[in-house]
N, C-alpha and C positions, 0 to 999 in steps of 0.2 A: 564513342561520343555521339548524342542526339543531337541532331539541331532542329531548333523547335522555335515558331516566334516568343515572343517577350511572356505574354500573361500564361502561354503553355509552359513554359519553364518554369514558373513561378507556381502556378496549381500544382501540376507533377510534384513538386516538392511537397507541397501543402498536403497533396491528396494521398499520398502515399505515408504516411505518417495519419491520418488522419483513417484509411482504409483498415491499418494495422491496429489504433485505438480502439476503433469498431469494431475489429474482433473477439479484442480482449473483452469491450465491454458484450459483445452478444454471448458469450460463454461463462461472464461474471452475472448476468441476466438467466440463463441459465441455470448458474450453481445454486439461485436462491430457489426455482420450480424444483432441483434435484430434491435440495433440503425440506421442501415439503412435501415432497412425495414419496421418497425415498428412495428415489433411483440416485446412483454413484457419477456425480458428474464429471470424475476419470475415465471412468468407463464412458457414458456418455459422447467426449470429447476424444477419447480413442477412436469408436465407433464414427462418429464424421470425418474423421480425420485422414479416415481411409478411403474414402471417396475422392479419387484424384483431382477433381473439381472444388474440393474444398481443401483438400492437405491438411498437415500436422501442424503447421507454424504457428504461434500467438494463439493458442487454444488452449492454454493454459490457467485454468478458472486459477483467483486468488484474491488477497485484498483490494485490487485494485491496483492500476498502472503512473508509474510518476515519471520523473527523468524533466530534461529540463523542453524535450520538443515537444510530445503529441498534446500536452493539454495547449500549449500557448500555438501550437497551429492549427489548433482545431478553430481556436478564438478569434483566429488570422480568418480563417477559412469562412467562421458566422459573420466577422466585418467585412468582410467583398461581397460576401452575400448580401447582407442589410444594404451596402453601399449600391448593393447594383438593383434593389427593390427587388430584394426574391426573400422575403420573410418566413416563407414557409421552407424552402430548403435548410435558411440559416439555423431556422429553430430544429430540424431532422440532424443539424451535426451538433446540435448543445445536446441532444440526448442522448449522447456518448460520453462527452462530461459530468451529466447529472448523473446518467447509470454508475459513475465512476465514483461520483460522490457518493450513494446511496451503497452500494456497496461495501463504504468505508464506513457508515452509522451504523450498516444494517449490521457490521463485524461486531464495531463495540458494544450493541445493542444484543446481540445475542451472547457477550462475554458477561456480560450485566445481567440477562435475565438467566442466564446458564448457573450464574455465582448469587443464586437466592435472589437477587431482585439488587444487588448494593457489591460492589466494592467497597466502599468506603472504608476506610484506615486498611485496605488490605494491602498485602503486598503483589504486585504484579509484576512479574520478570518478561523482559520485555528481547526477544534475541533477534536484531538484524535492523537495522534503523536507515541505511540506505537502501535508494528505489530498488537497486538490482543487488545480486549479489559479485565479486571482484571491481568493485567501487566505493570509494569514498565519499561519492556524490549521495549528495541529501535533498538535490534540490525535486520538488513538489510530491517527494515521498509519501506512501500512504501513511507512514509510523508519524510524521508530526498528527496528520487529522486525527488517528487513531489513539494514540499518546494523549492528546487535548481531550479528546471523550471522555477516558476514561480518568484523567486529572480533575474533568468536568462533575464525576460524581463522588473525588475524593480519594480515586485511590492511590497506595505509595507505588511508585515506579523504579525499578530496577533493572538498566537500559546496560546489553551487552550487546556491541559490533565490532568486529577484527579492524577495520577499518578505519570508521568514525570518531573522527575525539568530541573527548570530553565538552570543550569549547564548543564544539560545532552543533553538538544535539542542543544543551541549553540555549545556543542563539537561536536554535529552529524553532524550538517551545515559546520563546520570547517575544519572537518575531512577529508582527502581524502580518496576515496572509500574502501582501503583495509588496508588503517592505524593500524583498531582496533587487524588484522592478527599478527601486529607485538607483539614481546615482550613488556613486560610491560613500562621496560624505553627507548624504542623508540619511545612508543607512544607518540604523541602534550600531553603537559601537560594540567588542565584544561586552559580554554582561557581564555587570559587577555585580549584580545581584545575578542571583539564579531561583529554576523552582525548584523551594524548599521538599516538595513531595518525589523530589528525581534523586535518585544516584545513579551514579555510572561504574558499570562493572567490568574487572579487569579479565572474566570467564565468565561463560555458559555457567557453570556447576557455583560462581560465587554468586551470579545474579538470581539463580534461580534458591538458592539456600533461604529456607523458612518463605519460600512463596504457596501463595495460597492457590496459586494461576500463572500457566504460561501463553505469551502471545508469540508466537514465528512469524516474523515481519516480512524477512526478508533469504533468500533462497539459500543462504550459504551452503556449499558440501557440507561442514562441518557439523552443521545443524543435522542431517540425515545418519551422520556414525557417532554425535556422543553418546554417553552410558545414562539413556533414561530411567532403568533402574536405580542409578545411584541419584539421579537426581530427584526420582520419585521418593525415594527414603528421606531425602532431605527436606521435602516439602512440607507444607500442615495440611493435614488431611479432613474435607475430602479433597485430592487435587486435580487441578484440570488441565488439558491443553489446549489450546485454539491453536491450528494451525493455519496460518493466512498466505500458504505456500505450496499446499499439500504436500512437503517434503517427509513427514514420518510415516509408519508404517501404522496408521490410528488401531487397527484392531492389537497390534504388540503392546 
């Protein structure tokens, strides 16, 4: 047990949630120099991670980081700032957010120009739709931003999670961004209507049958041992993967 006064206990918390963000996103900042240069930013992130000084933890490049703490105390962390006239610190921890954001455009952005320039009426299998993987939790997931991009230029979606139901991903797609903030009866009820361009799949191998593309959202084991050969034969050719978790073996 620490004992600390009042505002030290309250930062500590803030900042440690907030130092962890910051990692994720300096190694998501990162994956996008890897991708242009073409250095491997697993290896990369190996490689520092061996420097006792900076360790292995949260160096894990990917779509981008959700869950329900580090964005809303990062947001915590820019209003004490603002509040206390340090503007310029407050705007050094929104660029852990934005990186976070950007990340998540720069995904669907390159599934978009990787598939001819259009999704459009294609089908997209979409595997892992909560922030981590052994959770049901969806809340500030990268797969809603991700999912919304690519809904954004028309394509069909075909959502598998071991986890998440069916109910939960259409009210996340439905939902406006800060809806879930409000009180309980202000929130959208669940949805009678849903979006018509989604289904929800009961398998990997059903969601991804006659997909034109797959997206890995999220880390599950199971994603690392299905049969992508079988799933590749099922596809429409040419087929692709984005992996937003580096769980596959890309060169297999």
């Amino acid at each position: 047990i620490l004992t600390t006064n009042l505002w030290s206990a309250e930062l500590s918390k803030l900042a440690a949630n907030a130092f962890l963000a910051q990692r994720i996103s300096s190694v998501n900042a990162m994956s996008a120099l890897c991708e242009a240069t073409g250095a491997d930013v697993a290896e990369v992130s190996y490689a520092i991670g061996k420097d006792s000084r900076i360790g292995p933890k949260f160096l894990n490049a990917s779509v981008g980081f959700g869950g329900s703490c580090f964005q809303k105390d990062i947001l915590n962390l820019v209003y004490i700032c603002e509040c206390n006239g340090l503007p310029e610190v407050a705007e050094y921890w929104k660029q852990v957010i934005k990186i976070n954001d950007h990340q998540k455009s720069r995904f669907v952005n390159r599934v978009v120009s990787s598939m001819f320039n259009t999704v459009s009426q294609k089908k997209i299998a979409i595997l892992g739709f909560a922030f981590k993987k052994d959770t049901g939790d969806t809340r500030e997931t990268p797969a809603i931003d991700v999912c919304k991009g690519l809904l954004g230029d028309k394509a069909v979606l075909s959502i598998y999670d071991p986890q998440v139901t069916e109910d939960q991903i259409q009210r996340d797609l439905i939902m406006k961004k800060f809806d879930w903030d409000h009180p309980l009866h202000l929130q959208p009820k669940s949805p009678k209507s849903s979006v018509k361009q989604v289904s929800i799949a009961w398998d990997a191998y059903e969601a991804t049958k006659g997909a034109h593309g797959i997206c890995i959202l999220t880390e599950w084991e199971e994603f690392k041992t299905i049969d992508y050969k079988k799933i590749y034969d099922s596809m429409q050719k040419p087929a692709f993967v984005f992996d937003g978790r580096n769980v596959v073996n890309a060169e297999a």
